[in-house]
ZAMARGU-4260 file (C-alpha; in steps of 0.2 Angstrom, whole numbers, plus 5000, padded with zeros to 4 digits):
<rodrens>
0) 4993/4907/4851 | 4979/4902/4841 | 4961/4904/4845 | 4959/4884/4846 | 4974/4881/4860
5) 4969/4895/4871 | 4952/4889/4871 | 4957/4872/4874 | 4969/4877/4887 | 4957/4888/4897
10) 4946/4875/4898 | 4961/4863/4906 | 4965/4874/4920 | 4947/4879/4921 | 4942/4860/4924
15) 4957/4850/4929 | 4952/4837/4915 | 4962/4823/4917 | 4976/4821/4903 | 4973/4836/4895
20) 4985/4851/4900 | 4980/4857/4918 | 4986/4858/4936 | 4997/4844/4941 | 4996/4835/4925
25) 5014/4831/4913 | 5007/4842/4901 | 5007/4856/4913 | 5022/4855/4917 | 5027/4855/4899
30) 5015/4872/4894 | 5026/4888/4895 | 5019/4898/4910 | 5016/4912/4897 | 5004/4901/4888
35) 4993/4898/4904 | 4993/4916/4911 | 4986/4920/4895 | 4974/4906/4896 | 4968/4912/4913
40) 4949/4918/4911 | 4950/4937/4906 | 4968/4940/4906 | 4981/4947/4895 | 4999/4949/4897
45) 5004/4965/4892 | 5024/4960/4892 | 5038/4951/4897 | 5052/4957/4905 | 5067/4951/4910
50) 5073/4944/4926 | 5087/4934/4935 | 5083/4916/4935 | 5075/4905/4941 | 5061/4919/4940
55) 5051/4927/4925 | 5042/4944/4926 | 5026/4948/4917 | 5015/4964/4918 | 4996/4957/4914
60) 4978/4964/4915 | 4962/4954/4919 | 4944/4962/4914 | 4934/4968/4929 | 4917/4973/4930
65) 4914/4990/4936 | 4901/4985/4949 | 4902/4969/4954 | 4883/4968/4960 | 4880/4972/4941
70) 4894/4966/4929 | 4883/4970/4914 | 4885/4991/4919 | 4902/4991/4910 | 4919/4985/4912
75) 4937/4992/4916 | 4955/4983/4912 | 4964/4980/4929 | 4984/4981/4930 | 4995/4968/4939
80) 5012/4958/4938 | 5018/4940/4942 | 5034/4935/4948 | 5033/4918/4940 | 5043/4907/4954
85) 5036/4889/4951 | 5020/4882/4950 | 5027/4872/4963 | 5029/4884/4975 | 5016/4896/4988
90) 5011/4913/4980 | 5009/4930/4990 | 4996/4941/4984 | 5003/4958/4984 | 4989/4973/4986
95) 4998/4987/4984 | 4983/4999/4987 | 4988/5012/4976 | 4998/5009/4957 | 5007/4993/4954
100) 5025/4995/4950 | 5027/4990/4932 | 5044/4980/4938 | 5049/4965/4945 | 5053/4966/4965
105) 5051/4954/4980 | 5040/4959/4995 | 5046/4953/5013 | 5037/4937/5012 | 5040/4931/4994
110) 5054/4930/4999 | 5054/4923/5016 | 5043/4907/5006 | 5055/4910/4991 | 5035/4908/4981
115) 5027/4918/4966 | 5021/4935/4967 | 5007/4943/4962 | 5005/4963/4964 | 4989/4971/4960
120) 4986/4990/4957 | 4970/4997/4967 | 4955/5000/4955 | 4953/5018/4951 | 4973/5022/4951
125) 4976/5022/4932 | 4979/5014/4921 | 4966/5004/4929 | 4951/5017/4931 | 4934/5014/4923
130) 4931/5028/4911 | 4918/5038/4913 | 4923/5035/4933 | 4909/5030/4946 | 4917/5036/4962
135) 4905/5027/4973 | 4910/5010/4966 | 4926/5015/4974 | 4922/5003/4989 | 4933/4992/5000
140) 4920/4976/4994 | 4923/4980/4977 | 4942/4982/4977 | 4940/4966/4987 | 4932/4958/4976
145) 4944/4964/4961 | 4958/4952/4972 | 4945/4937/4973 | 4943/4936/4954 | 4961/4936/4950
150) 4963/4926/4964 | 4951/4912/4956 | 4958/4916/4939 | 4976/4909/4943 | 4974/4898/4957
155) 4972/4886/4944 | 4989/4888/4939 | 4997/4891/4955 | 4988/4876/4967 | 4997/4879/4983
160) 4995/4890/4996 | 4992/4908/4995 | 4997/4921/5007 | 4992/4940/5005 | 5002/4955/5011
165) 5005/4973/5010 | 5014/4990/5016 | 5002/5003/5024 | 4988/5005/5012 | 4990/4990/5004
170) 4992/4983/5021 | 4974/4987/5023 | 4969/4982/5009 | 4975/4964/5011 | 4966/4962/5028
175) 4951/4970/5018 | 4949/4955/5003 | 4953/4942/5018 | 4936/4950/5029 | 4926/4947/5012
180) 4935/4934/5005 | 4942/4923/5018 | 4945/4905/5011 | 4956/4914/4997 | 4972/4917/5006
185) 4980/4905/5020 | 4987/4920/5029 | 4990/4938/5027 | 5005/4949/5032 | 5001/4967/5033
190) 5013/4979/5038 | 5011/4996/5046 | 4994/4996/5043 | 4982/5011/5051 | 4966/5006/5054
195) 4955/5022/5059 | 4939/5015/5068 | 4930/5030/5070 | 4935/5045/5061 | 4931/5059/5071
200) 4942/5052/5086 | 4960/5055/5080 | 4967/5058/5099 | 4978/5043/5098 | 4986/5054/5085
205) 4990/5071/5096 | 4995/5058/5112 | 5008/5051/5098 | 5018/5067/5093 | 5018/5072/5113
210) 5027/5055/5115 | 5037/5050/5101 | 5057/5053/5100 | 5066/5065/5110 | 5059/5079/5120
215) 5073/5088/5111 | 5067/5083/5092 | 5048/5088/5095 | 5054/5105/5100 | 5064/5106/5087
220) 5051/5100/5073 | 5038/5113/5082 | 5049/5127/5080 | 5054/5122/5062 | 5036/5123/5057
225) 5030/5139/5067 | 5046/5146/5059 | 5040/5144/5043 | 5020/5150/5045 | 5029/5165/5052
230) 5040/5167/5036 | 5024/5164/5025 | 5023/5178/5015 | 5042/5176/5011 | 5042/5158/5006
235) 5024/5158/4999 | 5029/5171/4984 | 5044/5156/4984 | 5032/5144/4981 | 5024/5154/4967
240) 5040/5157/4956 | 5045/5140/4959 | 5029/5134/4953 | 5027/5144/4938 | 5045/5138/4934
245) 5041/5120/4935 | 5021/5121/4925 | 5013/5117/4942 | 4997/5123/4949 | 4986/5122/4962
250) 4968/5121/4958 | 4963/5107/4967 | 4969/5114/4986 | 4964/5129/4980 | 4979/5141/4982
255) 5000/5140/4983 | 4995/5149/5002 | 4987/5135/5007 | 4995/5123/4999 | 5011/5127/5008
260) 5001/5128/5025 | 4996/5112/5023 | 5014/5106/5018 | 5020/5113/5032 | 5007/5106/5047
265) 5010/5089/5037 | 5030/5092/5041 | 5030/5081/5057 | 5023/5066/5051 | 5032/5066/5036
270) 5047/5069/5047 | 5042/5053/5059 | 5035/5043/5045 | 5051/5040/5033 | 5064/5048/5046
275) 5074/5038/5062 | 5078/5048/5077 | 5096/5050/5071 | 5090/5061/5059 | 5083/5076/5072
280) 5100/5084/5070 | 5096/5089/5054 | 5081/5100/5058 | 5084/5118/5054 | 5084/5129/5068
285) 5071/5144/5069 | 5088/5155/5066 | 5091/5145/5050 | 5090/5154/5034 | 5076/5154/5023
290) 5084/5145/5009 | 5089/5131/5023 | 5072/5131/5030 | 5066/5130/5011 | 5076/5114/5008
295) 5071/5104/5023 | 5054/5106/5016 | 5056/5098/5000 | 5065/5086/5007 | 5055/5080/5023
300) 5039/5084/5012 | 5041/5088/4997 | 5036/5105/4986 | 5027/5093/4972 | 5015/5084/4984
305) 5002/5098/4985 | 5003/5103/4968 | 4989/5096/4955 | 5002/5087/4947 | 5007/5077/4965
310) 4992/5076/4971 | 4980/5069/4955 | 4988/5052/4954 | 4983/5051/4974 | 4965/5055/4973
315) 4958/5038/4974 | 4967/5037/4991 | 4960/5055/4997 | 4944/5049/4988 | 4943/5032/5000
320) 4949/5040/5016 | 4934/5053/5013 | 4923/5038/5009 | 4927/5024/5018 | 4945/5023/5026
325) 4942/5039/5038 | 4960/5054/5038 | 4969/5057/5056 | 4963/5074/5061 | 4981/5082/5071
330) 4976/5097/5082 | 4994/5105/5080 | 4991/5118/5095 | 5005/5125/5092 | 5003/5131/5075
335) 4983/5138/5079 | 4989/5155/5080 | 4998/5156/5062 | 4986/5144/5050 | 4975/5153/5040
340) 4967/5135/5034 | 4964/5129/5052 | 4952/5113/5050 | 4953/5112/5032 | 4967/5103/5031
345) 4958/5084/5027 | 4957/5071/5013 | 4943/5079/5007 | 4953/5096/5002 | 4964/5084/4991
350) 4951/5078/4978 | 4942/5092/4967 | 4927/5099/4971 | 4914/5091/4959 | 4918/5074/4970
355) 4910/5074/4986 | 4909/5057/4994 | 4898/5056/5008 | 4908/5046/5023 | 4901/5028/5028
360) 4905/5028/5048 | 4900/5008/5049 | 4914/4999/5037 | 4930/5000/5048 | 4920/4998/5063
365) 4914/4980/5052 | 4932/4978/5049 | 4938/4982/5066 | 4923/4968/5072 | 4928/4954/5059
370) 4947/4956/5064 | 4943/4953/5084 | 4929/4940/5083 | 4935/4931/5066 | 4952/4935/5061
375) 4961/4920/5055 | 4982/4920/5052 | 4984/4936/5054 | 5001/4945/5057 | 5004/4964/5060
380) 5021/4972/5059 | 5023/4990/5066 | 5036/5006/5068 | 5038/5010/5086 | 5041/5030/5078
385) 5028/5029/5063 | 5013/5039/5067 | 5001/5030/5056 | 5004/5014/5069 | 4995/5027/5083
390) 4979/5018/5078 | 4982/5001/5074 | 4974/4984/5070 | 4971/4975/5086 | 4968/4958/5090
395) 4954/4952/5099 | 4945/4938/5109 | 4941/4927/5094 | 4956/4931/5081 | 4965/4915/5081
400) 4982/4910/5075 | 4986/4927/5074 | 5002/4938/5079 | 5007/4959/5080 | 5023/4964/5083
405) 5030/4985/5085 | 5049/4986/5079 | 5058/4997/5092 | 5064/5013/5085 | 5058/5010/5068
410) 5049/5020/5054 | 5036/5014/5040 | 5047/5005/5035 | 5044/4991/5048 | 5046/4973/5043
415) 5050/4955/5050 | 5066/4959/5047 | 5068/4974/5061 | 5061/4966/5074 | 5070/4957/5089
420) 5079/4939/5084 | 5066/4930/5094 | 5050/4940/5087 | 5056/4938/5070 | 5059/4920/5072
425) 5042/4917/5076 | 5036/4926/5064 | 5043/4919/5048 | 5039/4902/5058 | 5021/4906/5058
430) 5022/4915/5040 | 5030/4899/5032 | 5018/4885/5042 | 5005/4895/5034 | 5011/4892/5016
435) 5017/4876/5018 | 5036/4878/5017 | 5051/4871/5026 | 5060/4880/5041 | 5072/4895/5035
440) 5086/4883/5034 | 5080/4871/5024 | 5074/4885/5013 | 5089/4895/5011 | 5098/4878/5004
445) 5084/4879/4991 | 5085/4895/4984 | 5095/4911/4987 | 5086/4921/5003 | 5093/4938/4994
450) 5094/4943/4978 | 5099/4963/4976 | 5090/4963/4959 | 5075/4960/4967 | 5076/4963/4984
455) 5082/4982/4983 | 5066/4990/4979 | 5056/4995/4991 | 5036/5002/4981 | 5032/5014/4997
460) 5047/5023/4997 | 5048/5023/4978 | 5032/5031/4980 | 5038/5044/4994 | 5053/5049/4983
465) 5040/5048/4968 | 5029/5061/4975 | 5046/5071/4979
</rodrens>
């Protein structure tokens, strides 16, 4: 594209000059959706994939400041994709809250509104990380803000309604851009999304793990775990070999010993967290062997994930939650007598030494207060068995048009989709009245509801199994 049409183009969907190639106009429709993402102020796609049609699949970056209070202290290139549906149709601002998955895929609601996607990696998670990096402008605002400027960058180009959405993380971060930046989106989806309110009170966690599944399963999950603290220096020198075998390390928790204490206190979530209650009768006994014992752990979670190399592309995360986000504190009373970390085991043990961010107790206490007295088309999906649902995001006497729903039996890996027939009715009802769609008959007749090559791929577990 020349220098000439880009410019001319940028200022049409900038302006909306009538006749000349912008929103709505003839010429629009004509100009190739590749010529006006790259038009967008600030963006450049990176590629093209390709994708089933009617659909096109670009991976694009936008300039962002560093600091949004100061855009002349440096600048960073941000990641994210588009699922190019229509310009036509509703678009679903995907936060993933961590990377962006450099492929095309269909969250919940993109498809329920058959729209345009757009999936945006968290600042800080490279490739979209400020070099040198200032940690402290690792803030909910200025990720919040990223998602406002890439919003008004595009809107231009996709004019009809915008919903927001995302799994756990990215969950919270899309309720996070709508408490800034609230005329952005008409409604936001968030799924099994945690919301900490005061840090240092974490017994909603401990009253969680005394209820969840079977009486049976929690005993056998506790004696798993104390079975393995009591094997410790059996499977630590395990660890070791297996480690110097793979090139891993562990400099950043500090030691394989406490590394594997960690992996093992984390067991139980882990277990609850990506596991159903079918799956208990495939916890090892405390007769098992070792090498049995040895497996379930990599499996429920994972020999890589406490390692330098599991945990550096996780910083950010462990950096926010010591920052901002707040970290469930478990008490795990019956492990106390066999840690040799007892207390340390926090997000700030996950990020290395030289960063110390000092936590700001007031942010999700604003959140949890914009949410009750302001929230605006919100819904909330949870797991009945996830244990980061022990502290969710609550409605309260001012949050209008707004819905939360638990899915009985279910992981977090809760959607629409698992809840009851009636719950899930109303909730795609209210998820397509917000974008301005048709009732899900109507839709279904327009376009396919399911499409494997999109549909199959699930970011949070690909990020679970990632990690493994």
């Amino acid at each position: 594209m020349t220098r000439v049409r880009r410019a001319l183009l940028s200022m049409a969907l900038l302006l909306g000059l009538a006749g000349a190639v912008g929103v709505g106009s003839p010429a629009a429709a004509a100009t190739d959706i590749r010529d006006q993402l790259e038009a967008a102020p600030g963006v450049t796609v990176l590629e093209e994939q390709p994708v089933a049609a009617p659909y096109r699949f670009f991976v694009l970056s936008i300039t962002q400041p560093v600091d949004h209070l100061r855009p002349s202290a440096g600048t960073f290139q941000q990641r994210f994709t588009v699922l190019h549906r229509g310009t036509d149709r509703p678009t679903v601002l995907h936060t993933t809250g961590y990377n962006v998955p450099a492929y095309a895929f269909r969250s919940e609601p993109t498809r329920l509104i058959d729209g345009n996607q757009l999936s945006v990696e968290q600042r800080f998670f490279t490739p979209s990380r400020p070099e040198p990096a200032d940690w402290s402008k690792l803030t909910i605002w200025q990720a919040a803000t990223d998602h406002h400027r890439i919003v008004a960058a595009l809107k231009p180009i996709y004019a009809q309604k915008w919903i927001s959405t995302g799994a756990s993380k990215g969950g919270m971060t899309s309720i996070y851009h709508q408490r800034f930046y609230p005329d952005d989106v008409d409604g936001t989806v968030a799924y099994v999304a945690p919301q900490d309110v005061i840090n240092g009170e974490d017994s909603a966690y401990d009253r969680f793990f005394t209820k969840v599944g079977t009486a049976q399963c929690r005993a056998a999950l506790d004696a798993v775990q104390v079975e393995a603290l009591r094997r410790r220096t059996e499977l630590v020198a395990r660890y070791q070999d297996w480690a110097a075998a793979n090139a891993r390390t562990f400099s950043v928790i500090g030691s394989a010993d406490k590394a594997f204490e960690f992996m093992v206190n984390g067991t139980t979530w882990a277990f609850w967290q990506y596991s159903l209650e079918s799956d208990c009768v495939d916890v090892p006994p405390a007769t098992a062997s070792s090498d049995d014992i040895w497996a379930w752990l990599d499996l429920i979670y994972g020999l890589d994930s406490n390692t330098d190399q599991g945990v550096s592309p996780y910083i950010p995360y462990y950096f926010q939650a010591s920052y901002q986000l707040g970290y469930p504190d478990v008490s795990l009373p019956h492990l106390a007598g066999l840690q040799h970390y007892r207390g340390q085991d926090r997000a700030q043990s996950y990020i290395p030494g030289e960063i110390v961010p000092r936590f700001q107790p007031l942010t999700m206490l604003d959140v949890d207060a914009w949410v009750k007295l302001l929230g605006r088309r919100l819904l909330f999906v949870y797991g009945q068995n996830d244990p980061w649902g022990a502290e969710p995001f609550r409605l309260g006497p001012g949050t209008k048009d707004s819905l939360t729903y638990t899915a009985a039996g279910w992981n977090h890996g809760a959607n629409i989709s698992r809840l009851t027939a009636p719950e899930a009715a109303t909730a795609t009802a209210a998820l397509q009245r917000w974008a301005g769609v048709p009732a899900p008959a109507a839709l279904t007749a327009a376009a396919p509801s399911y499409l494997p090559s999109l549909d199959d791929r699930d970011p949070a577990l690909d990020r679970r199994f990632n990690r493994r």
